[in-house]
N, CA and C atoms as an extended XYZ file, in Angstrom:
195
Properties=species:S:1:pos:R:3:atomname:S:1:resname:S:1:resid:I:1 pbc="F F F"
N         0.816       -1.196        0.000 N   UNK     1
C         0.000        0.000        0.000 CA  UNK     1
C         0.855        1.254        0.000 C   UNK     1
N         2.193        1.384        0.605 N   UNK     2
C         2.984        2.270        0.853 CA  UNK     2
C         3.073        3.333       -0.387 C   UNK     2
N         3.401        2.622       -1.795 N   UNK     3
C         4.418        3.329       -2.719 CA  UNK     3
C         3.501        3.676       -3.387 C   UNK     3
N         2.440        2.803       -4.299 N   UNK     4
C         1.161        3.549       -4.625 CA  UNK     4
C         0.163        4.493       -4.042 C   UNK     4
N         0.334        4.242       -2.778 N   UNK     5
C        -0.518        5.031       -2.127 CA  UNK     5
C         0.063        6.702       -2.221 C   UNK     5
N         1.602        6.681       -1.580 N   UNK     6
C         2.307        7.822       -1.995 CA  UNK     6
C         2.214        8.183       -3.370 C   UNK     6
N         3.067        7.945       -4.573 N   UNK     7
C         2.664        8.291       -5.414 CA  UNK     7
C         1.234        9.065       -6.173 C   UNK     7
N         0.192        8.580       -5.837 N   UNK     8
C        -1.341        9.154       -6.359 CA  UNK     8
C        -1.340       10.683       -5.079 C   UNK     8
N        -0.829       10.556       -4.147 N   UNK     9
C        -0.779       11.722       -3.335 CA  UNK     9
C         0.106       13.011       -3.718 C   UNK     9
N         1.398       12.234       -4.178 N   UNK    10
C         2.261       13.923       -4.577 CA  UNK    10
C         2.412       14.099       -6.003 C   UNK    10
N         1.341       12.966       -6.575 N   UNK    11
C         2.214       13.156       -8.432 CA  UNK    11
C         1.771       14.681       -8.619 C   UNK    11
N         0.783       15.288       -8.321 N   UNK    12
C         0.554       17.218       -8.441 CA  UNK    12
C         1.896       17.972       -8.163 C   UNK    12
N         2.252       17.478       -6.720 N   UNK    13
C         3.609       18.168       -6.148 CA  UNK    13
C         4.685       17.916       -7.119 C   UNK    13
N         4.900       16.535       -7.860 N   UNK    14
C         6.056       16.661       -8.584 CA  UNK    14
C         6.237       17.043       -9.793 C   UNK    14
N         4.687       17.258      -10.365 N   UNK    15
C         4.722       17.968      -11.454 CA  UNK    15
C         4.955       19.320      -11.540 C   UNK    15
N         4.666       19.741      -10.190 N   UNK    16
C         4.684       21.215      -10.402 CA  UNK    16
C         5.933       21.463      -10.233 C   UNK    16
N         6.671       20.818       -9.177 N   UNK    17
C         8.740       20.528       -9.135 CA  UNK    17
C         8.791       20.550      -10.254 C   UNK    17
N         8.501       19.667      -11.720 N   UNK    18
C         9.413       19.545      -12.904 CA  UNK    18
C         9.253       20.739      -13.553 C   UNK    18
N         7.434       21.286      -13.571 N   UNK    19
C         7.520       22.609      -14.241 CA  UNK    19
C         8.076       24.059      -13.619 C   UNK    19
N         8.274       24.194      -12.457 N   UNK    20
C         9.402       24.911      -11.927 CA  UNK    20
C        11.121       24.740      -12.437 C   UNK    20
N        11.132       23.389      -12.377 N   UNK    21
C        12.624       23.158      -12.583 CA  UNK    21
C        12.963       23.745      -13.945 C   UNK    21
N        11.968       22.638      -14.848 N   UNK    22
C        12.342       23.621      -16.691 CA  UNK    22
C        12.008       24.665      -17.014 C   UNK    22
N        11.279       25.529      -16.036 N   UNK    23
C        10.911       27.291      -16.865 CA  UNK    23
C        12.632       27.679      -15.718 C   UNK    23
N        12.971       27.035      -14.635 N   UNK    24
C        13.859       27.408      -13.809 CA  UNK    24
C        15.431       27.770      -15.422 C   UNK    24
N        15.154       26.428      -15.545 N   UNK    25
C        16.500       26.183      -16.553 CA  UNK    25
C        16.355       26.856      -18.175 C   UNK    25
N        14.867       27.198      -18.377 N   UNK    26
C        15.068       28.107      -19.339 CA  UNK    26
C        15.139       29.542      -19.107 C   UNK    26
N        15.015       30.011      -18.055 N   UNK    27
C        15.471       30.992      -17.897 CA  UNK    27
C        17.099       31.478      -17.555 C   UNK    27
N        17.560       30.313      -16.848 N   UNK    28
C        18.339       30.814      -16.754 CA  UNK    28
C        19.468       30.290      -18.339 C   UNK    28
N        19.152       29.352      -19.539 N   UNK    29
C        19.602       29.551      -20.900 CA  UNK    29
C        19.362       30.786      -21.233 C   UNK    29
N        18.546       31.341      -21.573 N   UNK    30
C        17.623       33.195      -21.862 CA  UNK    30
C        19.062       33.698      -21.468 C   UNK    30
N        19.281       34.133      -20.147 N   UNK    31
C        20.172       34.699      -19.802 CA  UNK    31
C        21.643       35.124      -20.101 C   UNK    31
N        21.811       33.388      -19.857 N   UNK    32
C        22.848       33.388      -20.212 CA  UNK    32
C        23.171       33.713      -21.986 C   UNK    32
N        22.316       33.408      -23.116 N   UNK    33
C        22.307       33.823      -24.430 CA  UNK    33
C        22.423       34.917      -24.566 C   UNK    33
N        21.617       35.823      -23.728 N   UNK    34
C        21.685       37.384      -23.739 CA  UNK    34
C        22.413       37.615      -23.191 C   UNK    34
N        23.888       37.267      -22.486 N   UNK    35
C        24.724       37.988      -22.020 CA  UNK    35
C        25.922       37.740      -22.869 C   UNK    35
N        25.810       36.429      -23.639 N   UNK    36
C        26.729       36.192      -24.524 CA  UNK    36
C        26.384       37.190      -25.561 C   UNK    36
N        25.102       37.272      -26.401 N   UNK    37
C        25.126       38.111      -27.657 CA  UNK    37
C        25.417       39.561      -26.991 C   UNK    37
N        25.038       40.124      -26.134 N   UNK    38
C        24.750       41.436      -25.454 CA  UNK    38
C        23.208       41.911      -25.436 C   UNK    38
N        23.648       43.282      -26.133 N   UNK    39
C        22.545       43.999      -25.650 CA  UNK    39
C        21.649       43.969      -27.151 C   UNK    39
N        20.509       44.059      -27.314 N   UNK    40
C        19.897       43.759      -28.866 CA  UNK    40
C        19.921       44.973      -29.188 C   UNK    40
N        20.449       45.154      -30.301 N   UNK    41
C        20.509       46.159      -31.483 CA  UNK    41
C        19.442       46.363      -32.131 C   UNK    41
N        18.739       47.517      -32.140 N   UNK    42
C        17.727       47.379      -32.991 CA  UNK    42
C        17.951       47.564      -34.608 C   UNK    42
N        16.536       47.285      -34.996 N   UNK    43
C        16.421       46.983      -36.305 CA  UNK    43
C        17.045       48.421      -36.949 C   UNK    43
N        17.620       48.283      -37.998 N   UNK    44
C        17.725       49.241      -38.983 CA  UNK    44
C        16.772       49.606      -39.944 C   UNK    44
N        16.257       51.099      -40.074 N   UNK    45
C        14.965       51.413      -40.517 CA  UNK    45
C        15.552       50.831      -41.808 C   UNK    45
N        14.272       50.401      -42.919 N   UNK    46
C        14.967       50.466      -44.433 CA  UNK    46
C        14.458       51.738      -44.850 C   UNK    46
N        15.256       51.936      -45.861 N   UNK    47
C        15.517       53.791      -46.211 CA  UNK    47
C        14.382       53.590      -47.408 C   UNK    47
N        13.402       54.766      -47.023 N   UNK    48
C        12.358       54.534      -48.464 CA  UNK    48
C        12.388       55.724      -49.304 C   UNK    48
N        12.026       55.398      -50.667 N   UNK    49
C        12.055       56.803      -51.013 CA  UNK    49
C        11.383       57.870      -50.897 C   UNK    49
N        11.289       58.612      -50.810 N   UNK    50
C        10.499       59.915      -51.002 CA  UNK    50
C         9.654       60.154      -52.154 C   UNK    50
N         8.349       59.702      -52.334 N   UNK    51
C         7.613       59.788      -53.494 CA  UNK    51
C         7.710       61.279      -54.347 C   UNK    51
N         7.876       62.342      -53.402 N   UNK    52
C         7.905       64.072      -53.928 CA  UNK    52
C         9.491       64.264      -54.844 C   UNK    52
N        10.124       63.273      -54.244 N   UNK    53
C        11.477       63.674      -55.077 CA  UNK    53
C        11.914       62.733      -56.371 C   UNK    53
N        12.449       63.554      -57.346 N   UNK    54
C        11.972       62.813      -58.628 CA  UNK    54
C        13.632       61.954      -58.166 C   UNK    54
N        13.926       60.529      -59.430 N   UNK    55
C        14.663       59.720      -59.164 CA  UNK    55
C        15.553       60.179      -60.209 C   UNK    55
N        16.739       60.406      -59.669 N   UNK    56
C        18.011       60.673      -61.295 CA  UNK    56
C        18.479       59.747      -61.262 C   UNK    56
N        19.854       59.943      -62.079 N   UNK    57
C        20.841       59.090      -62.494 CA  UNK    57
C        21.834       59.005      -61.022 C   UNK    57
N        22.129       60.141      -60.822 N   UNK    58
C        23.006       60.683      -59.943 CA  UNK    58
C        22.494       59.590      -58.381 C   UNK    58
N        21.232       59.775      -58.411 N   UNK    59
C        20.613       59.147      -57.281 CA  UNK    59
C        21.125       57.395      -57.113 C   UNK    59
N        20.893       56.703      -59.007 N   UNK    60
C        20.665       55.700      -59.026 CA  UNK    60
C        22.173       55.130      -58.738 C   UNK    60
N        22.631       55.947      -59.381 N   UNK    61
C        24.845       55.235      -59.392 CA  UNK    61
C        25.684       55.378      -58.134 C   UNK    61
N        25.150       56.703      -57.305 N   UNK    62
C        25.827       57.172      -56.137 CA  UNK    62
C        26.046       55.890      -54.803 C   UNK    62
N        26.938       55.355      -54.471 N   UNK    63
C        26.830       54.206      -53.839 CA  UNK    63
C        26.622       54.606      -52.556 C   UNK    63
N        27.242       56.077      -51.927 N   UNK    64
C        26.989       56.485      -50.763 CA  UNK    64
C        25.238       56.662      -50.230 C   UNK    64
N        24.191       56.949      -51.315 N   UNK    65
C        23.321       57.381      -50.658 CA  UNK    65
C        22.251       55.754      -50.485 C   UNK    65
């Protein structure tokens, strides 16, 4: 009677131990990932054009803009 009887009594308790333990251990992966990459960089806007400004040549070849 001992081991079954225990068991049907804490299997709640040990489930809730395992789901503590793995949000425990993914958080602390999270962490540690974000301290390896750093700090997040945000996105870089993409550059759109300006519908009011007409498109040249000058515009199209210039590698700086």
């Amino acid at each position: 009677m001992g081991i079954h009887y225990d068991y049907k009594s804490t299997r709640g308790n040990k489930l809730m131990e395992k789901q503590a333990k793995r949000e425990r251990k993914l958080a602390e992966k999270k962490a540690k990932r974000q301290a390896k990459e750093g700090p997040k960089k945000q996105k870089e806007e993409e550059k759109v054009l300006d519908a009011s400004k007409p498109i040249t040549l000058d515009f199209l070849t210039n590698p700086d803009k």
